[in-house]
PAKOLFI-197722 format. One record per residue (C-alpha): residue number from 1; x, y, z. Coordinates in steps of 0.2 Angstrom, whole numbers, plus 2048, in hexadecimal, padded with zeros to 3 digits. Layout:
BEGIN
  resi  east  north   up
   NUM     X      Y    Z
...
This chain:
BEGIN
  resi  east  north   up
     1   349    870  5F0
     2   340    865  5E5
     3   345    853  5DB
     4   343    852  5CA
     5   339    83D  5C8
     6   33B    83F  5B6
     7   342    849  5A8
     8   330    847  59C
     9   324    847  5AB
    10   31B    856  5A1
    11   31A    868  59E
    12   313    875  5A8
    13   316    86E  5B8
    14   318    87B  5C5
    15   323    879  5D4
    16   31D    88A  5DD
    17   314    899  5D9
    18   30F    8AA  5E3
    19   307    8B8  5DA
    20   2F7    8BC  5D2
    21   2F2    8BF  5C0
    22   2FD    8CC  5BB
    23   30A    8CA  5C9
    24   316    8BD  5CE
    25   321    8B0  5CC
    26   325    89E  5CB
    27   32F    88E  5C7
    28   327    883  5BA
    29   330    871  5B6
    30   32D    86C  5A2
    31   332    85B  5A2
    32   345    861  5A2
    33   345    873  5A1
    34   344    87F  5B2
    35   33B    88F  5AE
    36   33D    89C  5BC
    37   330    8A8  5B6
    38   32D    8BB  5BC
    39   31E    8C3  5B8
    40   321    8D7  5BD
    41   31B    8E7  5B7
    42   325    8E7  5A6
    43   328    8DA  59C
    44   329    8C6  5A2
    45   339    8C1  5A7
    46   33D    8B1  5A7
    47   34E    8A4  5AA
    48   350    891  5A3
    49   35C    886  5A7
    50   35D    873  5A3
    51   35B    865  5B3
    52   362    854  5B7
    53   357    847  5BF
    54   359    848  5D1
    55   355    855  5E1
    56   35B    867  5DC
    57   35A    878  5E3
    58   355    887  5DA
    59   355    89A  5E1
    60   34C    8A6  5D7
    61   353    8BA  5DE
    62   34A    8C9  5D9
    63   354    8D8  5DD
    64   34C    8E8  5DE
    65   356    8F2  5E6
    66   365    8F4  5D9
    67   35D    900  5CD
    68   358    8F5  5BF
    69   350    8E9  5C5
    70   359    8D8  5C3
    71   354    8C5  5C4
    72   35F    8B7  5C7
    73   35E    8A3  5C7
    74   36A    89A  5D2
    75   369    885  5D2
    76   372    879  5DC
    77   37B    887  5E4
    78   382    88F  5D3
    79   37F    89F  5CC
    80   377    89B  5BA
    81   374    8AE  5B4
    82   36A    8BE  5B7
    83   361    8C9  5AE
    84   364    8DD  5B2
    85   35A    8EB  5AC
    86   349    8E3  5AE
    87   338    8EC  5B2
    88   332    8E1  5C3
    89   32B    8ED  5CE
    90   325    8E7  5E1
    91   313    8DE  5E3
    92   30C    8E1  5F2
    93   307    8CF  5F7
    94   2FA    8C7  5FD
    95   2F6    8BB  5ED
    96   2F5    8A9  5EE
    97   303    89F  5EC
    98   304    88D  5EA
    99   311    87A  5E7
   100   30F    86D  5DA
   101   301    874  5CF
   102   2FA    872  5C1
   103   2F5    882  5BE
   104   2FC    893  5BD
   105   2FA    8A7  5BA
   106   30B    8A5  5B0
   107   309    8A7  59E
   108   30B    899  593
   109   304    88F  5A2
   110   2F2    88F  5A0
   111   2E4    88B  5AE
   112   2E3    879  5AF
   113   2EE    875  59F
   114   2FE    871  5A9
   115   303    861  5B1
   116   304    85D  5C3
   117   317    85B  5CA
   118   31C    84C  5CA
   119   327    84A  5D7
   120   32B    850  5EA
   121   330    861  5F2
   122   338    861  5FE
   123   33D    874  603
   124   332    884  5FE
   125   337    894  606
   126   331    8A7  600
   127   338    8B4  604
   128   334    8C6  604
   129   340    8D6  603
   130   350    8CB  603
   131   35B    8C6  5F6
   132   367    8BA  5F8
   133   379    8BC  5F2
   134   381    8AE  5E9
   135   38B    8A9  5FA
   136   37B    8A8  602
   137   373    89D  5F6
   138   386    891  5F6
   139   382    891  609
   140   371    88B  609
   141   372    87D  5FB
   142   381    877  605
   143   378    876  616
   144   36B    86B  60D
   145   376    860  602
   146   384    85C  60D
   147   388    84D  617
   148   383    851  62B
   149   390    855  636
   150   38F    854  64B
   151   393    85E  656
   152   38E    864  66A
   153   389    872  670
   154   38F    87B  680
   155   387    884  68D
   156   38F    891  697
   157   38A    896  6A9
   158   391    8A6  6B0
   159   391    8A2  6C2
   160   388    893  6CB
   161   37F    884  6C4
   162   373    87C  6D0
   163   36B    86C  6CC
   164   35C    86B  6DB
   165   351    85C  6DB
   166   347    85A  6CC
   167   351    863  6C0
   168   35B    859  6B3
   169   36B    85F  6A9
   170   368    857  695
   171   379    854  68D
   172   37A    84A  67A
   173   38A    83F  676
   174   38E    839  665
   175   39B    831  65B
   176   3B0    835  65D
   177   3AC    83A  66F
   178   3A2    84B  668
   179   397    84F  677
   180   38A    85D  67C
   181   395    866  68D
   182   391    873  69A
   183   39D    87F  69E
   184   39B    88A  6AF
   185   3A4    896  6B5
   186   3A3    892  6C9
   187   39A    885  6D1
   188   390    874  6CE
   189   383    874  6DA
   190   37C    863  6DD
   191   36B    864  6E7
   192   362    852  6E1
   193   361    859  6CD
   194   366    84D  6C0
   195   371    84A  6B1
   196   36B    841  6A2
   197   375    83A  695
   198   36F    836  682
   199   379    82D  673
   200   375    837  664
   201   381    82E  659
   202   380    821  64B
   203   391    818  64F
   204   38D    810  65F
   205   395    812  66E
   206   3A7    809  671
   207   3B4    806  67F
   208   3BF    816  680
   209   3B3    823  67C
   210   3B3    833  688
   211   3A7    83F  68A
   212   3AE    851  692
   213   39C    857  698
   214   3A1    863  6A6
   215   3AB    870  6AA
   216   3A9    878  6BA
   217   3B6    881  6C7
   218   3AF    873  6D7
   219   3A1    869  6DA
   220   396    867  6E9
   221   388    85C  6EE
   222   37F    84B  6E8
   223   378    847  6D7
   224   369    841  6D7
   225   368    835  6C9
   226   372    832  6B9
   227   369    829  6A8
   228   376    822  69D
   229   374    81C  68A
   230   374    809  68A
   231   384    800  683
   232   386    7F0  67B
   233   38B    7E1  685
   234   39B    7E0  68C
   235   39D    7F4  68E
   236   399    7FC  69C
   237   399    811  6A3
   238   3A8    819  6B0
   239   39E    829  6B5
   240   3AA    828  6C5
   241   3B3    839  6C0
   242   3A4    841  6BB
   243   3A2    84E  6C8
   244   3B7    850  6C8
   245   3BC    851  6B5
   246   3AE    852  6AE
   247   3B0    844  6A3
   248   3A5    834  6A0
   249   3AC    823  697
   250   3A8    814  690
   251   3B4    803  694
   252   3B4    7F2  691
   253   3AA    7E9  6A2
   254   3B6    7E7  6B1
   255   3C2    7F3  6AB
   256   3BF    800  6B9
   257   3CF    80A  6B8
   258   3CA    810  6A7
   259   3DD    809  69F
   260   3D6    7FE  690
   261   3D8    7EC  69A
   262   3D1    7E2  6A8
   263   3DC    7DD  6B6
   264   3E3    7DE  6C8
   265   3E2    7F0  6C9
   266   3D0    7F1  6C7
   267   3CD    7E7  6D6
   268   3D2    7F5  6DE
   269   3C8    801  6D8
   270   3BB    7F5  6DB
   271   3BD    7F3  6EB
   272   3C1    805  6F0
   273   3AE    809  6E8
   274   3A4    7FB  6EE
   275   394    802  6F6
   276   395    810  6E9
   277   386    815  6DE
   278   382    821  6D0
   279   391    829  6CB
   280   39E    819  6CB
   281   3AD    812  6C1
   282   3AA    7FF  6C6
   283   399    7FD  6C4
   284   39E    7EE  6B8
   285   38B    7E8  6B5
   286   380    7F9  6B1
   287   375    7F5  6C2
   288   379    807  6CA
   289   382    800  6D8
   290   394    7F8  6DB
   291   393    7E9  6E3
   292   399    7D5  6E4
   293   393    7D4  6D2
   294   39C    7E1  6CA
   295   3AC    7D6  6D2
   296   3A4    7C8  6C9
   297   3A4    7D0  6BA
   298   3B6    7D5  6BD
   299   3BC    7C4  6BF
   300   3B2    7BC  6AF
   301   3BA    7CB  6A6
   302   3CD    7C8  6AC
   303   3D9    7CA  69D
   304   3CE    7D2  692
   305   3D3    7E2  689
   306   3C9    7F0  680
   307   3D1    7E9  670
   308   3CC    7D7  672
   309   3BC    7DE  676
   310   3B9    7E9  667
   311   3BF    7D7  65B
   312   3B2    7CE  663
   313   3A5    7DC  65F
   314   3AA    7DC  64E
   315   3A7    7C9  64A
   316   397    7C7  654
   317   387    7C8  648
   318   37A    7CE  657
   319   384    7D7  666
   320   37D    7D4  678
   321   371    7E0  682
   322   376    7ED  68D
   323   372    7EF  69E
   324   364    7FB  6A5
   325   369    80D  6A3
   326   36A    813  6B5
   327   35A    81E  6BB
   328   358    822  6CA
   329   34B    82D  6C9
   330   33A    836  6C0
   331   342    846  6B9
   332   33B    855  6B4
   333   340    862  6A5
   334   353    868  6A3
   335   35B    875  6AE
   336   364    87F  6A2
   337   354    889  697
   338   360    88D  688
   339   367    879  687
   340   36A    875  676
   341   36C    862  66C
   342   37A    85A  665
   343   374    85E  654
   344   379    85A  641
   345   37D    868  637
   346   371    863  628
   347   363    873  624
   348   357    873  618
């Protein structure tokens, strides 16, 4: 994967090279013109093709294995041609190989007459004994040239899960409620061990958006802490059906039920949770507790709706801080040795 800075940068200029003096190969950029040259036991072989300004890919494949010997170019992901019945033969290795010089063993390129490239590289691989099929080079410029995608990744448990003191399950969350999850066949057992939560997205976090992070057949004992991503002002977690359902979610502050709106019904989730800590729906400021100020909260939030909320947040030029993520404890590596990332879908 290389870009191309300018289409007169010079002649001679040699993206990569392996091989000696008599055997090798190697792509040289002269000013516009891509040369993938082959230097075997019979004659040289090589392939040109003209380049755009701009990042490009370029797969060279030697294929020794199909009787006569054939060499092919592929760029950008498209076949350009390939070139049967040659003499390659198979070097043993072992030669220097090198990016970006100004010299080469190709001919034409002499020892210290060709330019430096110009330009970045972003990608070199070399492979030996494989050769690449035209799927496989579509696949690979596509993995490298598409927008990134998210997704979560799931980790299965046959049998029981325990979380003992110490140990900490690490789940990602991103945008459209996509979200790492943990999937066990029998039990959770909670023995101290902790769950901590990190937002991977680029959207930010906004009221309604809920996160299926467990499934599990029942539940036992107490979660020892629980780290949240902080939200903007305004928002706050319900984590209260975390150990039922699975589920985690983001509401509008004093909206404890989880409906989109602040009103009389939450009071009474309020009050049926006061004097409840960690995993709570009515914990209305972030402070890891319910308590007379998450009523507080409640009552300056009377009336408000998640849409209301979301207009406000559109029209404000700098949006509040969020409360302290709740952490209730020093915690050590994650549980599950095969955990994976929310990832992006974007090799190279």
């Amino acid at each position: 994967m290389f870009r191309v800075a300018s289409t007169s940068a010079g002649v001679d200029q040699v993206l990569f090279e392996a091989g000696g003096l008599t055997q090798g190969v190697a792509f040289i950029l002269s000013d516009d013109q891509l040369r993938f040259h082959v230097n075997g036991d019979g004659a040289n072989v090589d392939i040109t093709t003209t380049l755009d300004g701009g990042w490009h890919q370029a797969v060279g494949v030697i294929d020794l294995a199909s009787g006569g010997d054939a060499v092919s170019l592929y760029v950008d992901g498209q076949h350009l041609t390939t070139l049967t019945g040659q003499n390659v033969g198979d070097w043993a290795g072992g030669n220097s190989a090198g990016l970006g010089a100004g010299s080469s063993h190709v001919p034409g390129v002499g020892s210290g007459a060709g330019a430096p490239y110009h330009s970045l590289i972003a990608a070199a691989r070399y492979y030996q004994d494989t050769a690449f099929s035209a799927g496989q080079v579509l696949q690979n410029y596509q993995s490298i040239s598409l927008e990134p995608t998210q997704h979560g990744s799931v980790f299965s448990v046959d049998g029981v899960l325990s979380l003992s003191a110490g140990a900490v399950a690490r789940l990602d969350v991103g945008d459209n409620s996509l979200s790492d999850k943990i999937v066990i066949d029998e039990s959770l057992s909670l023995a101290g061990g902790g769950v901590e939560i990190s937002y991977v997205g680029a959207d930010g976090l906004a009221a309604g958006d809920a996160f299926d992070l467990l499934d599990f057949a029942s539940a036992s004992g107490t979660l020892g802490s629980l780290t949240l991503p902080l939200l903007n002002g305004g928002l706050m977690w319900r984590t209260g059906e975390l150990l039922t359902s699975g589920v985690i979610s983001v509401a509008i502050a004093g909206d404890y039920n989880g409906d989109g709106r602040v009103d009389a019904a939450d009071y009474t989730v309020w009050r049926d949770q006061r004097g409840a800590t960690l995993l709570t729906s009515a914990d209305g400021n972030g402070d890891g507790q319910v308590d007379e100020l998450d009523l507080t909260v409640w009552k300056l939030q009377f009336g408000q709706s998640a849409a209301s909320a979301a207009a406000r947040a559109a029209s404000a030029a700098v949006p509040e801080p969020a409360t302290a993520v709740i952490l209730l404890a020093a915690l050590a590596a994650c549980v599950a040795p095969r955990r994976r990332r929310l990832r992006t879908d974007a090799g190279c």
